[in-house]
N, C-alpha and C positions, 0 to 999 in steps of 0.2 A: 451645294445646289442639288434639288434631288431630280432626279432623272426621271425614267418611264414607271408608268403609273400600273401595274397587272390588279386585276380581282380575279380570284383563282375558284373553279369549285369545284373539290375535293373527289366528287362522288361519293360519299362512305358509303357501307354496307346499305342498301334498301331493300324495301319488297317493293316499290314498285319507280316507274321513272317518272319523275316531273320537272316541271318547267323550274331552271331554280330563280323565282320572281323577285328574292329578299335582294339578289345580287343587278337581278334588271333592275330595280328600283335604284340601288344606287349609281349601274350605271347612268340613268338618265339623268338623274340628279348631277352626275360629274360632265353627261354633254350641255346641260342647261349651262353649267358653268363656264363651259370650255376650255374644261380639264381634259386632254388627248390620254388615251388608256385604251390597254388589251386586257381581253377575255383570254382565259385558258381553263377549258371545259372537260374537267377529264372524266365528268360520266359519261361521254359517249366512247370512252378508252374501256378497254375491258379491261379487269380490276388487274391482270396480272404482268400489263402492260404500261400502268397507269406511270410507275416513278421510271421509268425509263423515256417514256413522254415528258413529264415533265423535267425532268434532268436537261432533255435535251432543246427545251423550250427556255430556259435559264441558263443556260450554258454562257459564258461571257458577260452576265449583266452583272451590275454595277451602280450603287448610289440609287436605285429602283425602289418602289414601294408596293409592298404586297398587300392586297385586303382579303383576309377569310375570316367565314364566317362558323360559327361552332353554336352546336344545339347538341347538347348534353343526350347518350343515349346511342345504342345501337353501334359502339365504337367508334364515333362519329368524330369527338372530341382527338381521341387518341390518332387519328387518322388524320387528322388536320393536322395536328401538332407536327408528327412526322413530316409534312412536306412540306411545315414553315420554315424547320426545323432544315432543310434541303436550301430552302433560300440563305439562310445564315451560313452554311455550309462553303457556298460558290461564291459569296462575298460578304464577311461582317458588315460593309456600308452597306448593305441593302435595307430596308424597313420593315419587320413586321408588324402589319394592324388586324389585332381580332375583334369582331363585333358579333353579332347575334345574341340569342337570348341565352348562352352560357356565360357570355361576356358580359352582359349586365348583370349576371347572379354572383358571379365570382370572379371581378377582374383582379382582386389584390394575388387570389390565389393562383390566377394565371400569373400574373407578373413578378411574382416569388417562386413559380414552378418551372418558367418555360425561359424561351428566349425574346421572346418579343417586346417590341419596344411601345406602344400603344393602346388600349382598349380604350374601345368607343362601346360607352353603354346606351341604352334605348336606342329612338329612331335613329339610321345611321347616313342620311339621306344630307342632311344641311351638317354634320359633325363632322363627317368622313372630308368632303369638299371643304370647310373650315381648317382642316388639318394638313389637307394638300397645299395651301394658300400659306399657312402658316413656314410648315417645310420648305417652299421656294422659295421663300422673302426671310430666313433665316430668323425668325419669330417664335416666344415661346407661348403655346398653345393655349389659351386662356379662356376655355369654351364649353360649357353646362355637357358634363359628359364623358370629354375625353381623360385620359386619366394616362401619364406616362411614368415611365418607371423610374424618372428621376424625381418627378411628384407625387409617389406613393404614398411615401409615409409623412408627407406633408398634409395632404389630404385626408380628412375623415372621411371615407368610404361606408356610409350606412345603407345595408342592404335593403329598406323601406322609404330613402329617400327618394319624394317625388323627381321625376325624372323628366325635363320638360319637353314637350311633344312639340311637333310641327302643327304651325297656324293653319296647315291647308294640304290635305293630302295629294287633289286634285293637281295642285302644280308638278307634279312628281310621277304623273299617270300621262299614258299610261304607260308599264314598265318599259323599260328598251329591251324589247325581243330582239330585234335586228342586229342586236350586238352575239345572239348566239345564232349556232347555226340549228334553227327551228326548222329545218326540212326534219331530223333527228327525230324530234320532240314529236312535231305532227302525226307523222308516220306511225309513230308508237301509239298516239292517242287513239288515231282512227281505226291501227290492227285490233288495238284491245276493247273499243268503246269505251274509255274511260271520258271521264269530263275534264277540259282544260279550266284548270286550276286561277281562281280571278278573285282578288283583295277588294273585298268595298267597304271596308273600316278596321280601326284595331282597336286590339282593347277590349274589355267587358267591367261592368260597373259591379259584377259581384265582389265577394271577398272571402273566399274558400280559405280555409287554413293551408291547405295541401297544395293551394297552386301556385305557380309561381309568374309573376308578371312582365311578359316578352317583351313588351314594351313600355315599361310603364305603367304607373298607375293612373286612371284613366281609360277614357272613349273617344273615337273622335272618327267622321265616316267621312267617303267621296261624297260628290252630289249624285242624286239618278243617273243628270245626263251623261256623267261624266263614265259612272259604271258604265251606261247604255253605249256609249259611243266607240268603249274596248268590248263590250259583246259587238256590235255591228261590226267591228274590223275584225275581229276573230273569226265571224263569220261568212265577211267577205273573201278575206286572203287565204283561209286556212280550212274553209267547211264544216266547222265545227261548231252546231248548235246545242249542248250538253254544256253547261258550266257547274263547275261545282266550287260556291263559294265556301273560300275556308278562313273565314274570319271566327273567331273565338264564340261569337255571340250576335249573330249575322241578324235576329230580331230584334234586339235588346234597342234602339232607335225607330220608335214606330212613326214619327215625321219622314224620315227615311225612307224607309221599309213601304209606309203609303204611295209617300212621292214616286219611288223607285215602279210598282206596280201601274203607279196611273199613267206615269209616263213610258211605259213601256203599252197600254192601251192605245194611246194616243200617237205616239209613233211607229205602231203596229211593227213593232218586235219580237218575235215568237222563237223563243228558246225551252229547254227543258231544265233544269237546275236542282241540283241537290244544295243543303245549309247547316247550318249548325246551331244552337242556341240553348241558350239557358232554358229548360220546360216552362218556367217561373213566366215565361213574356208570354208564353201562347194564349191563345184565347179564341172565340170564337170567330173574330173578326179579324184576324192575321190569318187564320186557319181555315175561311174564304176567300181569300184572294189566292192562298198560296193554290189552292184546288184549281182555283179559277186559272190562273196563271201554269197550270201543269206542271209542279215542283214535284219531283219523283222522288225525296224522301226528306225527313227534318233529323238531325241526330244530335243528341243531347245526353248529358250525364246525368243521372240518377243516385249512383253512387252506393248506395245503403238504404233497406227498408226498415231501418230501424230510426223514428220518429226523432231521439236522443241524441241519435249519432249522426242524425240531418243537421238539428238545431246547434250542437257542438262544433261541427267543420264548416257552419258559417251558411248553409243552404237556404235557410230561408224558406222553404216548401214544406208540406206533410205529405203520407205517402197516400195517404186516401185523394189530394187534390193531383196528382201527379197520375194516377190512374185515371182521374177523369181527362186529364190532357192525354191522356196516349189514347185513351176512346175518341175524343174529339177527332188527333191524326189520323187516326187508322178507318174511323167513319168514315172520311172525304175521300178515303180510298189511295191517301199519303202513309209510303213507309213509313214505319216508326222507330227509328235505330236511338237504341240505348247501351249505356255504358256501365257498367258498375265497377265496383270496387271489394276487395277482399282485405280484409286487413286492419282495421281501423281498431285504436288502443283498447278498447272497449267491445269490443265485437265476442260474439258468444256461437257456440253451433248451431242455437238456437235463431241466430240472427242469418246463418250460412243457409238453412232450412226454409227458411222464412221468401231469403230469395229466390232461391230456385222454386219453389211453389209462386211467388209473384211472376217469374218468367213466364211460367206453363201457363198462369193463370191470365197473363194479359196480353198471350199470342207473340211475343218477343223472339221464342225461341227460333236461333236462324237469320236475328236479327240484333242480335246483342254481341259485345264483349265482356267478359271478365277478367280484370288486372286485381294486380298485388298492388297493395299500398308500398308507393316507394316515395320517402319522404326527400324532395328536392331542396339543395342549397336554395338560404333566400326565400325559406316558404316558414310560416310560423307556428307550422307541423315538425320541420326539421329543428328549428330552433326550440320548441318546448320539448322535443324528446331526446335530444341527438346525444344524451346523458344514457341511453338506452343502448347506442347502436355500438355497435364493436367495432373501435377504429384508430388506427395508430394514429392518423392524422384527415384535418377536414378532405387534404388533395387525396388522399388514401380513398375517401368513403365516394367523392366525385369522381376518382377513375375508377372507382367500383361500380358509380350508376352506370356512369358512360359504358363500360363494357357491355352490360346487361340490353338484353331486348326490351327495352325501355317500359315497365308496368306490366310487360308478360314475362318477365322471369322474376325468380324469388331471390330479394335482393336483404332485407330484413324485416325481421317480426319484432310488432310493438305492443303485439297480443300476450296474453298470458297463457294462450292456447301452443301446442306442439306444433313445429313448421309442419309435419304430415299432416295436418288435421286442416291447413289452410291448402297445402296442395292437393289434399283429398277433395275439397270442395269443390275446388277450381276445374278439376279435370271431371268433376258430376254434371258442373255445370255448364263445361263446355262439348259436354253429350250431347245436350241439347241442342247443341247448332251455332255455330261462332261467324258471325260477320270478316266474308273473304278465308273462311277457313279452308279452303278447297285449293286457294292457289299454291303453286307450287314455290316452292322456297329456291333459294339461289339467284342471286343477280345477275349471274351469266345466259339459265335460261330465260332471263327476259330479253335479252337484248339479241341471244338466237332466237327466241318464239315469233320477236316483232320483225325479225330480217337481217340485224345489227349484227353480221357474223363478219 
């Protein structure tokens, strides 16, 4: 019989604090059920205090089920492991279940690397709850996703297999904040002005070679109202008119995207919002409303100015139409945040040259990032090259990414060019002006800057 239900989060290393939403969603998903579970929130723990907290928050449990979640990057991975690693420790009957988007790239390698006994891959919202139900009624787990370490190697695990999504986001929304202590959260938002962080789809319908799919392959968005009605409670409880949506491809749905604007006309809602989106959807007529509606910036990957190296990693764009979209943005007197990339198999100095003359030339500078090409488990960049990379083993090159400042540090070259000649670029081009480059590093002074001493 399994006992009390914890979802844990972690805090790993960040730059900056946020709401962690992936885990409010499943809470609510577990109250809709009326599945009884505790939070145990150790970002508001200061990093050097964190396993002494939670040591003593598990202290005596027993037959318990733990849920963490793991996103490859920034020692993220390694840092969770460690404190599931803590629950096995105070009681082998305990459960560990890892989900998130490492967990659907690489659950077999979790399940041959670690101690846990479950990975739930894609949405984890009706899996997670499936699994609890299963576990109390002593049932073996028979559920599009989950994947247990007695059914490993029974299972063909293909890293491209469609993963099936929930019929409706909207029933799941909106997150269970009230399960965290959001005094914390607020407080931070309002010292820093940042935007509180708000899901209104997942998923993008492109098909990048390099990227790898969080949830799934697939799209699938809230209604307006429904977005509308967790901005209206955000802004009633909490004061906080600034949303900054952080879905993959936040215009790629323009039924959506219309609805979303008109009904926020109509119920005379007035917020300021930043997005994100593929360039490929902008147009004139999303890029009027967004003006009209006060959207304080659009940011989008670009990637490579090289025509070749667009059409090869799956872009679908030219560079000459994508300069006309960033004049569009920047016209209406909307930021223009872009992203590039360094690194790609085929890439020439000439092509490093090429960027940095496109930055200066099309006003970016100040408003861009530049990463290394780091090719992620589960992407069909890592799978046609991974013959290249140097690596005892797949778990080997994963806790290599993981370590790494995820796309800002130099993790490997698929160029024929000398790693100096890509970190030479890198650091020309971030001369120019690097998006958030001013802030200060260390996650302790955030949590003294904001008051958290």
């Amino acid at each position: 019989m399994t006992g009390d239900i914890y979802l844990v989060n972690v805090g790993n290393p960040t730059r900056w604090i946020a709401v962690p939403f992936g885990l409010a969603f499943i809470s609510r998903a577990l109250q809709i059920n009326e599945i009884d579970h505790q939070i145990i929130d150790l970002l508001q723990v200061l990093p050097d205090e964190r396993e002494e907290t939670f040591r003593n928050e598990i202290r005596g449990v027993r037959n318990a089920v733990f849920g963490f979640g793991l996103i490859l990057g920034n020692g993220s991975v390694a840092e969770t492991l460690r404190f599931a690693a803590m629950v096995k420790q105070e009681s082998p009957s305990n459960i560990v279940v890892l989900g998130g988007p490492a967990a659907t790239a690489i659950p077999k390698l979790l399940l041959d690397n670690t101690d846990c006994d479950y990975v739930v891959r894609g949405e984890g919202e009706e899996r997670f709850c499936e699994l609890i139900e299963c576990l109390r009624n002593g049932s073996t787990p028979d559920f599009d996703g989950i994947i247990s370490r007695e059914n490993v190697e029974n299972q063909k695990i293909k890293r491209h297999t469609k993963i099936k999504k929930l019929k409706s986001l909207d029933t799941y929304s909106p997150p269970a904040y009230d399960s965290f202590n959001m005094d914390f959260y607020v407080e931070y938002l309002q010292k820093s002005e940042r935007c509180f962080d708000l899901v209104a789809s997942r998923g993008c319908w492109g098909n990048c070679d390099f990227c790898f799919k969080f949830v799934g392959n697939g799209y699938h968005s809230r209604t307006a109202d429904d977005i509308l009605d967790e901005v209206e409670m955000i802004k009633s409880r909490w004061g906080i008119d600034r949303i900054a949506f952080t879905d993959e491809n936040f215009l790629q749905n323009r039924t959506m995207f219309f609805d979303l604007m008109d009904r926020m006309e109509k119920r005379g809602i007035d917020f300021r919002f930043r997005c994100m989106s593929r360039i490929d959807n902008i147009d004139e007529d999303i890029v009027r409303h967004l003006k009209e509606k006060d959207c304080i910036s659009v940011s989008f990957g670009i990637e490579s100015v090289n025509n070749e190296t667009l059409f090869r990693a799956g872009k679908r764009i030219r560079v000459e139409d994508i300069e006309t979209k960033i004049h569009m943005i920047q016209n209406a007197g909307i930021e223009a945040r872009a992203s590039f990339i360094l690194g790609f198999p085929d890439d020439t100095e000439a092509d490093f040259k090429a960027m940095y003359n496109f930055i200066k030339r099309n006003g970016l500078a100040g408003h861009c990032t530049v990463n290394f090409l780091t090719p992620l488990p589960a992407t069909r960049l890592y799978d046609g090259h991974k013959h290249k990379i140097d690596m005892t083993s797949e778990w080997d090159y994963a806790m290599r990414v993981d370590a790494a400042s995820l796309f800002r540090d130099f993790v490997v070259n698929l160029t024929d060019l000398p790693d100096e000649i890509l970190m030479h670029y890198r650091r020309e081009i971030k001369k120019l002006g690097q998006i958030d480059e001013v802030r200060p590093e260390g996650f302790e002074h955030y949590l003294k800057a904001a008051g958290f001493e």
